[in-house]
N, C-alpha and C positions, 0 to 999 in steps of 0.2 A: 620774551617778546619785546621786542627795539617799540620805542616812544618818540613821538616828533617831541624835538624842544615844548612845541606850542604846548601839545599836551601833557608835556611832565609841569608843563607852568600852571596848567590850566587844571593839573591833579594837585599840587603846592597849593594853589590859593584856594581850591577846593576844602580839603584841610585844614586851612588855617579858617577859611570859613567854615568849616564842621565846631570848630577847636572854640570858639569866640563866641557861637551860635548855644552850645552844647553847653556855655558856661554861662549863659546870658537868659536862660530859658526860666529858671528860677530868680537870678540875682535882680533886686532894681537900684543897686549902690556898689559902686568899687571904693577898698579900702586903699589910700595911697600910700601909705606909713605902715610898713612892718613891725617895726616895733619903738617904744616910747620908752627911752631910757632920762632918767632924771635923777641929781646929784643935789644935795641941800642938808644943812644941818640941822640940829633940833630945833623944834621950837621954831622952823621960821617957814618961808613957803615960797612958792614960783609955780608962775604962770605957762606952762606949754600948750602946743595947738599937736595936732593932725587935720589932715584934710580926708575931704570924701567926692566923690563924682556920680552925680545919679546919671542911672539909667534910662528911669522913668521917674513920671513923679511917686514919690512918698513918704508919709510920713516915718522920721526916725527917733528912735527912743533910745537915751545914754544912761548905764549904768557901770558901777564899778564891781568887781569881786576880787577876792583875796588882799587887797592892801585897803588900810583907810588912809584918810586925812586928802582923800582924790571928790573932790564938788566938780559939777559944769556950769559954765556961765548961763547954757541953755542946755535942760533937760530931754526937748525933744525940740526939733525943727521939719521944717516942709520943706524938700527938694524937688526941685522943676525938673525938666527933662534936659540931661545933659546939662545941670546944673554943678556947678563947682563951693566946694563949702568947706570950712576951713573953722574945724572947731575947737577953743577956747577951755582946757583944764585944769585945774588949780589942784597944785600936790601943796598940801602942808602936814610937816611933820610934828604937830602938839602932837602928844603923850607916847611918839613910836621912838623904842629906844636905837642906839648906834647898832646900823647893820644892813642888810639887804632882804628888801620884801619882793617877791613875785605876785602878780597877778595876773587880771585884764579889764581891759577897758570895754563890753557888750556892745554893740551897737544893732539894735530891734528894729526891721522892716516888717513889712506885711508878711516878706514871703521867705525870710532868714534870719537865722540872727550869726552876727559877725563878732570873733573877738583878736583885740588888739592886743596882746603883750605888749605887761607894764614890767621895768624893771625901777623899784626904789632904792634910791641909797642914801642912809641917812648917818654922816658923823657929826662927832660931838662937835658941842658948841667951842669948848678949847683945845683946837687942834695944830698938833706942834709936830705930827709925823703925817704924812700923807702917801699913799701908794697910786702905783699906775699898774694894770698887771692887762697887756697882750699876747695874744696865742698868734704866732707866726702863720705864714698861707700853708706852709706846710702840713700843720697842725688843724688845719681851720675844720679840718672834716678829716675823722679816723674811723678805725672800726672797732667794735668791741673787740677786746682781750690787748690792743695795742698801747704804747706809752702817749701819751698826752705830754706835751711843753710846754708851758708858760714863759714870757719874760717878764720878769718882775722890776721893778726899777721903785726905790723908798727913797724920798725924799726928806730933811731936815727942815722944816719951815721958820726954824728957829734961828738956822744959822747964821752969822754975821749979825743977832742983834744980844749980844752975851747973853746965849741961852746954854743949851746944855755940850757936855764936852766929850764928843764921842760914843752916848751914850747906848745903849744895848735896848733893844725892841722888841718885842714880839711880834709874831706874824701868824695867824690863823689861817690855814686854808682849808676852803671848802671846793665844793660843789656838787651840785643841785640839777636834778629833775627841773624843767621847764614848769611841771605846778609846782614848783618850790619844796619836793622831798630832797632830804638829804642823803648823798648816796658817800661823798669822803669827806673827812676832818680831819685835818693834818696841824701840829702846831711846828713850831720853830723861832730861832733867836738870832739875830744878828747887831752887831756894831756897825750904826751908821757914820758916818765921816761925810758931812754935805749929804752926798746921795750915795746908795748904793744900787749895783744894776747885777742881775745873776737869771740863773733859766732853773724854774724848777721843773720839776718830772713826775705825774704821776703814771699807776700802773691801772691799766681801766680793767673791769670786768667785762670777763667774756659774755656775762649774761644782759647786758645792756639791749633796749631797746633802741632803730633806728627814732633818730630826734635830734630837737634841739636842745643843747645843755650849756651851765652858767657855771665857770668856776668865779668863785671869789676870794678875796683878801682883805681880809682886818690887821692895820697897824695898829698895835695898842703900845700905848706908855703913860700909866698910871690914867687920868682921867680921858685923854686923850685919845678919838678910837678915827681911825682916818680907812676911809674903805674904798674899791675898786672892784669892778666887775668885767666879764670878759664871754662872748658866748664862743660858741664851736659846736659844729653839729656830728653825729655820730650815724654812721650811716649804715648800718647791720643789717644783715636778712630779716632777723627774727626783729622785725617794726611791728608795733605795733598799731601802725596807720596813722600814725599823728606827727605832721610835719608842723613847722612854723607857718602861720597863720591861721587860712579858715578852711582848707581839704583834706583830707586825706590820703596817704599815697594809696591806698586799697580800691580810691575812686577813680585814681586818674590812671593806674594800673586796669580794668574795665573800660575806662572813657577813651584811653589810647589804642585799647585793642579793637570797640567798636569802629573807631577812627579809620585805623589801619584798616579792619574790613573795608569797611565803606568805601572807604578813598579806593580800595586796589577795581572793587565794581565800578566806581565810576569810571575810572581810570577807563578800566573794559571799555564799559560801556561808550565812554566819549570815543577812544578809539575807534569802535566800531560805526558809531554816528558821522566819523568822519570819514570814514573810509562810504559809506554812502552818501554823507555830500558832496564828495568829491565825482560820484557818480551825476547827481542831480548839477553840479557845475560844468560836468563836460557836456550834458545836454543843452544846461544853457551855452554855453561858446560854442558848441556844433551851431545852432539857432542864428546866432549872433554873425559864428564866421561867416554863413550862407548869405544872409542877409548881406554883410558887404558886400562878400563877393559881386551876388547879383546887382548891387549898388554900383559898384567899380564897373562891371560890363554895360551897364546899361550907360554910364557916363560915357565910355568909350565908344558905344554902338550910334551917339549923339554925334562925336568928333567924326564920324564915318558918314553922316549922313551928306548927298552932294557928292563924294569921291567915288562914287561907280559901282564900290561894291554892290553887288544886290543886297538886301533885303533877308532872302531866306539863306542864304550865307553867312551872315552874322547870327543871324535867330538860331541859327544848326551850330554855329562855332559857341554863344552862348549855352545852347542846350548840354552840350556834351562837356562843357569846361564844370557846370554846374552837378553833372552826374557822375564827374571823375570826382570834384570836393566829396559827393555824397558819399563812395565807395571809401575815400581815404577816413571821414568820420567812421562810417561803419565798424570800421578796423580799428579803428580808435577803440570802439567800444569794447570788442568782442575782447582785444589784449586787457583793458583794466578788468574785464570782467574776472579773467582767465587772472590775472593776481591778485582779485579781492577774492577767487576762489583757494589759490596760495595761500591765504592770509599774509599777504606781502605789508608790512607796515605803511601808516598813512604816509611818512614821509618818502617812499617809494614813489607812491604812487603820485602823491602831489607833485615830484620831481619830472616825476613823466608825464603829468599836467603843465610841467611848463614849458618843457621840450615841445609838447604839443602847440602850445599855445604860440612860441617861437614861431615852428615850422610852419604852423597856419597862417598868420598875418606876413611871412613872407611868402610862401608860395600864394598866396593870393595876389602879392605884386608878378613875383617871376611866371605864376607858369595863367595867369588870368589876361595877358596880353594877347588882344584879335589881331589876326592879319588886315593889313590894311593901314593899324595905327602908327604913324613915323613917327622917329625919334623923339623929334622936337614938340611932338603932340602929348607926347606920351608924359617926357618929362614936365609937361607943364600941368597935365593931372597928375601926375604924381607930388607935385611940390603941392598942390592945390588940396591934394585929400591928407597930407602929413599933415597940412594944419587943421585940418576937422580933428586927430586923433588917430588917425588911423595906420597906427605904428606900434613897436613892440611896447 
């Protein structure tokens, strides 16, 4: 079935209004920050934020799980409506050794609780090797049983101040389950010279759940342990429902299919509603065109008065000009009838609404002129009723 533009726009915002409504019915906080990554050595600490957006007001309550040494400056806060807030967290690393911690940050409303992914990374206090390790856009999302890529890039932090000379490192690689199980450990050795830059490769399991997942790398050289993390999501049939943040895909797979219902009824449905106001608008401009008309002749039957004409000659030249309009409306109706009984699309039908509407406000000039009325009479109601409006 063909859709006027209005209503394919008018089924879009439908939808995005089902979509926004449908995710707001429980929520009274939007989370703005996906995730909280933070880098620091032992023993020392730094201050990050995220922010939050209420919906309504209410009260919210901050806790941590899976990583320590995370305090808030403020444990719970009062959100106004459509309030913006922007919260204050303290990672310190006393007693967590060099390496990478998973967690999340909770965040407790009345009517949800939300959690943020934390990523810690914590190297030692004397670090003379450092790593970078990114996963290419290609890489950014594979599926299970395919290779994963890394680029690795090891820096010397020593170099140019006579530190070591060329010497050989080790590299740990892992990664991890978004709760921080470990799923590969890979070790390896390299000679750095300044930097070195290379792509490793692992080989992933065909049995992976869709998610998001964290490879990582530890530089080690003797006390020195210098780390780097990297995510990529893995997008498999066999999901377990758990994507990065606060849904899962198992809801919005449900929440999209009601969508979809809904939106294709409305859809119907608006169509169908249009396709009868379009009925109830040609009643009104039948109404309306009459109305001039009878307006225009009676203006003209004014300009006649004095020049001879009779009386019942104009009133019979009126009568009949006003009962041809009628006939031509009538016709009007019976055709749209005859293609909302088609199920002819609204924008048919509207098209032939305007056609109509065209042809009315001219033939009310062309075929509404009385005998009797001269030129020069004529054109000066005519100039005189364009500026009331009374034009296409």
């Amino acid at each position: 079935m063909k859709m006027t533009t209005l209503n394919m726009k008018g089924g879009v915002f439908v939808l995005v209004f089902l979509i926004v409504s449908l995710n707001l019915v429980s929520a009274s906080v939007e989370l703005n920050t996906a995730l909280l990554k933070v880098s620091l050595k032992e023993n020392s600490e730094v201050l990050k934020s995220f922010s939050l957006s209420s919906i309504k007001q209410d009260d919210v309550f901050f806790s941590s799980e899976g990583v320590d040494g995370i305090s808030f400056e403020e444990e719970n806060v009062v959100l106004g409506v459509n309030e913006d807030k922007t919260i204050s967290v303290k990672f310190n690393s006393a007693g967590l050794l060099p390496g990478v911690y998973f967690g999340n940050i909770r965040i407790k409303t009345s009517a949800e609780m939300l959690m943020l992914p934390v990523i810690l990374e914590v190297e030692s206090q004397d670090l003379f090797f450092d790593a970078d390790l990114d996963i290419p856009p290609a890489y950014s999302s594979v599926s299970p049983g395919e290779n994963l890529v890394v680029q690795v890039k090891v820096f010397d932090l020593t170099f140019g101040t006579n530190g070591f000379n060329n010497p050989s490192v080790n590299i740990d690689y892992s990664i991890y389950r978004q709760d921080g199980v470990l799923l590969v450990s890979e070790e390896d050795s390299l000679i750095v010279d300044k930097t070195a830059s290379f792509s490793k490769s692992f080989q992933l399991s065909k049995d992976l759940e869709g998610g998001n997942y964290f490879s990582v790398g530890q530089v080690k050289y003797g006390s020195s342990i210098g780390v780097s993390s990297a995510i990529f999501t893995i997008d498999g049939l066999a999901s377990s429902g758990f994507t990065f943040g606060n849904f899962n895909s198992n809801f919005f797979i449900v929440l999209f299919a009601i969508i979809f219902i809904v939106g294709i009824g409305l859809m119907l449905y608006c169509s169908v509603k249009s396709r009868d106001k379009l009925f109830l608008d040609l009643k009104r401009e039948n109404s309306l065109e009459l109305k001039r008309q009878r307006e225009f002749l009676l203006a003209q039957q004014k300009l006649l008065r004095n020049t001879g004409v009779p009386k019942q000659a104009v009133q019979k030249q009126i009568k009949e000009k006003v009962n041809n309009l009628k006939k031509v409306q009538s016709k009007r109706m019976e055709e749209l009838k005859i293609l909302k009984k088609k199920k002819s699309s609204p924008s048919v039908l509207k098209k032939k609404m305007i056609d109509w509407k065209s042809q009315g406000y001219n033939t009310v000039v062309l075929e509404s002129k009385l005998n009797g009325v001269g030129a020069k009479e004529m054109s000066t109601l005519m100039s005189k009723w364009k500026k009331q409006g009374y034009k296409k």
